[in-house]
C-alpha positions as CSV (number, residue, x, y, z in Angstrom):
1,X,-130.9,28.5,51.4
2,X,-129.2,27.2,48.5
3,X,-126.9,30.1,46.3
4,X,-127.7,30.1,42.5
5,X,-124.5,30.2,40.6
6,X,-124.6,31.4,37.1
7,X,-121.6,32.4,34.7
8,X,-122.1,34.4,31.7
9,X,-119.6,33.3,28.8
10,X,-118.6,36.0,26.8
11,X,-117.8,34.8,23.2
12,X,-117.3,38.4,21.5
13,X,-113.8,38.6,21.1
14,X,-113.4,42.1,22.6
15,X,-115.6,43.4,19.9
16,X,-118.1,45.8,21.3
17,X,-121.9,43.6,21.6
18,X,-124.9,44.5,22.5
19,X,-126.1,40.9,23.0
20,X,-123.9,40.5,26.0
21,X,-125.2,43.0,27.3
22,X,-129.2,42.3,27.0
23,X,-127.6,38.4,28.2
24,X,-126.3,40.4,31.4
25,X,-129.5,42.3,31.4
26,X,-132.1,39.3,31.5
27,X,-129.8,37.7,34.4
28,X,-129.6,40.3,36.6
29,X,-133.3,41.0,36.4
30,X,-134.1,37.2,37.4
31,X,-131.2,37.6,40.3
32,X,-133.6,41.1,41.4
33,X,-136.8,38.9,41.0
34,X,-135.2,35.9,42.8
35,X,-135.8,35.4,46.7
36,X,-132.5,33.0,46.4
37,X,-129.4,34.9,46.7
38,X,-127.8,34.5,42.9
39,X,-124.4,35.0,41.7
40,X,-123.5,36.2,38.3
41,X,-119.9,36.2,36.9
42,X,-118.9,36.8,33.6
43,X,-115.4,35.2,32.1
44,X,-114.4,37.0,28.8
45,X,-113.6,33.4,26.7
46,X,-111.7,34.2,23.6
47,X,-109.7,37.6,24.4
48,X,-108.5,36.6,27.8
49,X,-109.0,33.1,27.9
50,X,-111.0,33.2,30.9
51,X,-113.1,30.0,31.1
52,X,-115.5,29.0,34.4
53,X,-114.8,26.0,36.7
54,X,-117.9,23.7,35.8
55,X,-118.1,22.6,39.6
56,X,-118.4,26.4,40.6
57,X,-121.4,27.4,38.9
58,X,-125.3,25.3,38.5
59,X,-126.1,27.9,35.3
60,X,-124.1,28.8,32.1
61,X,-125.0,30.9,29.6
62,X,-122.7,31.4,26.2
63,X,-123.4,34.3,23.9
64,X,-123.0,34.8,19.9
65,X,-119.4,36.4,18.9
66,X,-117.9,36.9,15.8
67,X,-115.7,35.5,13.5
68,X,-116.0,31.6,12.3
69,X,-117.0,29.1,14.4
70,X,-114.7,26.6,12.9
71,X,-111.3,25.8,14.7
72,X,-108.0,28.0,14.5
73,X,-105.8,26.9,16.2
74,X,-106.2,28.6,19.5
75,X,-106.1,27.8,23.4
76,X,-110.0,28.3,24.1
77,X,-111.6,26.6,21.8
78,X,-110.0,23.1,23.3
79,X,-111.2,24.3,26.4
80,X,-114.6,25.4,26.0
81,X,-114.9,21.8,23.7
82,X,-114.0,20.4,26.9
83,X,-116.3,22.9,29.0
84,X,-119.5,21.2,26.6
85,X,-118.5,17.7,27.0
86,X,-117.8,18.5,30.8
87,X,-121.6,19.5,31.4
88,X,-123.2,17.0,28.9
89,X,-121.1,14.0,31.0
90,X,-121.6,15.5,34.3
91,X,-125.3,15.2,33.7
92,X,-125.5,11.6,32.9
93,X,-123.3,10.8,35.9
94,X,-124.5,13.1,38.8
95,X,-127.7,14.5,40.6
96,X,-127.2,17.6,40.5
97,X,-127.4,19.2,37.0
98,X,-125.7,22.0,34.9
99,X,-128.0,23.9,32.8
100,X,-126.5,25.8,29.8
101,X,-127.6,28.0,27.4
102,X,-125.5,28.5,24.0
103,X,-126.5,31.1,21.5
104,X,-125.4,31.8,18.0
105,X,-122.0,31.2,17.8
106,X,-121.7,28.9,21.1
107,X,-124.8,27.1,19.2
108,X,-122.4,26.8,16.1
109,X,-119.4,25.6,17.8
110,X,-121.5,22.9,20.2
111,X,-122.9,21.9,17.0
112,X,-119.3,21.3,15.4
113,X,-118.5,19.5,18.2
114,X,-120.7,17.3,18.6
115,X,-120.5,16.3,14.3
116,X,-124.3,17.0,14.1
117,X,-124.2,18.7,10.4
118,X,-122.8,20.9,8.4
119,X,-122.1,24.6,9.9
120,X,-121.0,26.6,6.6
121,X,-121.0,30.2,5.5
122,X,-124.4,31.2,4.0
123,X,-124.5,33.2,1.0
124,X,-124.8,36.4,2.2
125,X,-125.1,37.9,6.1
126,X,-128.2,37.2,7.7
127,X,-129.9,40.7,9.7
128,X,-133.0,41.6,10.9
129,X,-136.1,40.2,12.8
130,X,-137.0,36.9,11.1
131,X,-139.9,34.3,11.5
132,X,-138.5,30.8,13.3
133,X,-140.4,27.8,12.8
134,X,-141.2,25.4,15.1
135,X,-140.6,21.5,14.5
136,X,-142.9,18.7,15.4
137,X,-140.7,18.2,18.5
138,X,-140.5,22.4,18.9
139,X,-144.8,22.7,19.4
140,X,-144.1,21.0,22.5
141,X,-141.2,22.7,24.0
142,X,-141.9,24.8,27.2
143,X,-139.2,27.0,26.2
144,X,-141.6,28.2,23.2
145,X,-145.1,27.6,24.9
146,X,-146.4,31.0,24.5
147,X,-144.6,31.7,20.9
148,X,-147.0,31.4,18.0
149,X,-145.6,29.2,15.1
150,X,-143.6,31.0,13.6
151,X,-142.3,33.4,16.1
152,X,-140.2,36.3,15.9
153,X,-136.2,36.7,16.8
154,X,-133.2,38.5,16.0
155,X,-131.1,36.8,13.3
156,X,-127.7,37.6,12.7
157,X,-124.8,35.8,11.7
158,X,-123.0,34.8,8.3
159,X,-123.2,31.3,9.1
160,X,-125.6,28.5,9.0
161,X,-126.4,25.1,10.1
162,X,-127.4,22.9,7.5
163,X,-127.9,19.1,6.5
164,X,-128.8,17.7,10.2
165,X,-127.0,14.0,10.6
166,X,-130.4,12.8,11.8
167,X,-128.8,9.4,12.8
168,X,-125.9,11.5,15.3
169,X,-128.7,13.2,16.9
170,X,-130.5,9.8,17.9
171,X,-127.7,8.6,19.3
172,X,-126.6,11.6,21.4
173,X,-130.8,11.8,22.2
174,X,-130.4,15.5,20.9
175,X,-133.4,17.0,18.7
176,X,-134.5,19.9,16.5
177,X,-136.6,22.3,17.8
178,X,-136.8,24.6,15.4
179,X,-136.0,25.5,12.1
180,X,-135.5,28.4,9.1
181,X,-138.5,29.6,7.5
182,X,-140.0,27.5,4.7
183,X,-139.3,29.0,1.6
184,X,-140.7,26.7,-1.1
185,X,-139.8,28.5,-4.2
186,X,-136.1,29.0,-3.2
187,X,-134.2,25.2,-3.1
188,X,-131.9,26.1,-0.7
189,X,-131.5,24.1,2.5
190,X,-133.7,25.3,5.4
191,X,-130.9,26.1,8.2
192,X,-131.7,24.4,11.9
193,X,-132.5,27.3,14.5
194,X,-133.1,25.7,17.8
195,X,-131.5,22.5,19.8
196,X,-132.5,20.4,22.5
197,X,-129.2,19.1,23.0
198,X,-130.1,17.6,26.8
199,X,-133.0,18.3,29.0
200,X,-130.5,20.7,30.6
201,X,-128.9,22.0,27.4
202,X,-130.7,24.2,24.8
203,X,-129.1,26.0,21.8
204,X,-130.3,28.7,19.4
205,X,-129.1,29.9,15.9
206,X,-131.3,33.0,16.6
207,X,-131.3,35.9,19.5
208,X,-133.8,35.4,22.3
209,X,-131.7,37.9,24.6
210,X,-132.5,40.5,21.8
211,X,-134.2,44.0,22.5
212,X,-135.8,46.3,20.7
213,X,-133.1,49.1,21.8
214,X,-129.8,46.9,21.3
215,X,-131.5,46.3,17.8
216,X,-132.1,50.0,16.6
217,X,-127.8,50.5,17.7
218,X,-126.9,47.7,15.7
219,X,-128.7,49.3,12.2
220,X,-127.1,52.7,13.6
221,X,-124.2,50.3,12.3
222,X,-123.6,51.6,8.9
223,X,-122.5,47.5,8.0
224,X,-125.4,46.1,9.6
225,X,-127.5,48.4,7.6
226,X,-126.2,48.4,4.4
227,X,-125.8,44.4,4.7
228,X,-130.0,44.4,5.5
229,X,-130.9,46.8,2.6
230,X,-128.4,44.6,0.2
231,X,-129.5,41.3,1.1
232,X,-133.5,41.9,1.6
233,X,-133.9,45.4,0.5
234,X,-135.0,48.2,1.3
235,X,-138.4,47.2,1.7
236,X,-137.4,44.5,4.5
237,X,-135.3,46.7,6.0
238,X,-138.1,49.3,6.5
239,X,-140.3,46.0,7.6
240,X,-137.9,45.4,10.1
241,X,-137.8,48.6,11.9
242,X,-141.5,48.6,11.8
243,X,-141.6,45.0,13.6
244,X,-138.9,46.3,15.9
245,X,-141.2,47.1,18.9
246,X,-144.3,44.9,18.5
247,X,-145.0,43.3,21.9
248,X,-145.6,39.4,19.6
249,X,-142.3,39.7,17.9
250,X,-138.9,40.2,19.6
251,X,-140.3,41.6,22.5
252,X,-142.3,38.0,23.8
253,X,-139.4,36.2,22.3
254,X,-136.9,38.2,24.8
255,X,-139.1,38.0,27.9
256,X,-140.0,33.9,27.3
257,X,-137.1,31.7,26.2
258,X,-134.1,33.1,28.7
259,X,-136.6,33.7,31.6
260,X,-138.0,30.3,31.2
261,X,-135.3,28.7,31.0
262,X,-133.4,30.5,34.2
263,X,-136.7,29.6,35.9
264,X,-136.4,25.9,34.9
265,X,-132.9,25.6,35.6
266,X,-133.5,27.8,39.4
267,X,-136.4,25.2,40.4
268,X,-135.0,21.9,39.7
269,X,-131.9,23.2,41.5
270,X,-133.9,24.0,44.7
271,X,-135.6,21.0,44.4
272,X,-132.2,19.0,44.0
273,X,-131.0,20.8,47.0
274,X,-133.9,20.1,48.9
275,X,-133.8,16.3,48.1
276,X,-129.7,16.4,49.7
277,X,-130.5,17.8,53.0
């Protein structure tokens, strides 16, 4: 029976996360649930350089970190822009595919990378549990088949993608899967959320590893808190902490997109396995 590789990419920077840990969480529960035998390691990107031999692994999964996603000068980010174009090449060329998972700030530096729009600060930090709206494309993805439109997620981050080159994304055969909720009085650009960047690649602006505990620690943050209550209120604040443990908001989100996707990836592996023998 076939080993299921996966390798957790650690984007944080050495700065304490509770993301990485629900990411660590939702993989180890699928390796518990799984009758395969499956392998997690975890390489610590930016503070130690550590950086996973595509041909070593079958599933990759990059967190959100801190800091800005734009270049700086330093050793990792050449290799983990060679790490993306690695996995997007070796699946046009090969049988056996890589499936990858970017979040947040992975999701902001693929999307550099690949010159598909404008990544830029927003205006102010973005907290709390928002509503993500699905595109045309988005209704039909099976990553959100049982999300309602919109659905619920974690959103934090102080940047933004914004001003889609629709005409890069044909010709790379990436689409938009979701986007940032529709505000029509306010004429600001609605920010792009979600990415189909291959069949095997998928990219969110939002959290789908997010749980309701990791979120009441981060608004035990003093910054987090204060950075809610200035930007939305108090009001939006208190919304948020009353949304917190609803079983259709972050809760569904955590237990469909990741396990779905792990499940995706973990059967059209088998079956490729299958095929070679």
């Amino acid at each position: 029976m076939k080993d299921i590789r996966i390798a957790l990419l650690d984007m944080n920077n050495n700065h304490v996360n509770q993301g990485f840990r629900n990411i660590k969480e939702i993989s180890e529960a699928f390796q518990q649930n799984s009758e395969e035998n499956v392998i997690i390691q975890t390489f610590d990107v930016r503070f130690k350089d550590e950086m996973p031999e595509i041909g070593d692994f079958d599933i990759f999964i990059s967190s959100g970190g801190p800091g800005t996603p734009h270049r700086e000068g330093f050793e990792w980010e050449n290799r983990f822009a060679h790490f993306l174009d690695s996995v997007f090449e070796h699946n046009q060329h090969n049988e056996d595919k890589k499936y990858l998972f970017l979040i947040c700030h992975s999701f902001q530096l693929a999307s550099i990378h690949w010159k598909l729009g404008n990544v830029c600060p927003r205006r102010s930090y973005s907290f709390g549990v928002m509503p993500i709206h699905k595109t045309q494309e988005g209704q039909n993805e099976f990553l959100f088949k049982n999300l309602q439109d919109p659905f619920y997620a974690v959103d934090s981050r102080a940047y933004q993608f914004i001003e889609p080159d629709h005409d890069r994304f044909e010709e790379l055969g990436m689409k938009i899967m979701a986007i940032e909720k529709f505000r029509p009085h306010i004429s600001l650009e609605r920010a792009v959320m979600a990415v189909r960047f291959s069949q095997e690649i998928f990219g969110t602006q939002f959290h789908p590893e997010a749980s309701p505990e990791a979120l009441i620690e981060n608004l035990k943050d003093e910054k987090n808190k204060k950075a809610m209550i200035e930007n939305f209120g108090m009001e939006k604040y208190l919304e948020t902490l009353d949304r917190i443990d609803d079983d259709d908001k972050i809760i569904l989100t955590r237990n469909q997109i990741l396990p779905r996707f792990l499940q995706f990836a973990k059967k059209n592996i088998l079956k490729e396995a299958e095929s070679l023998v």
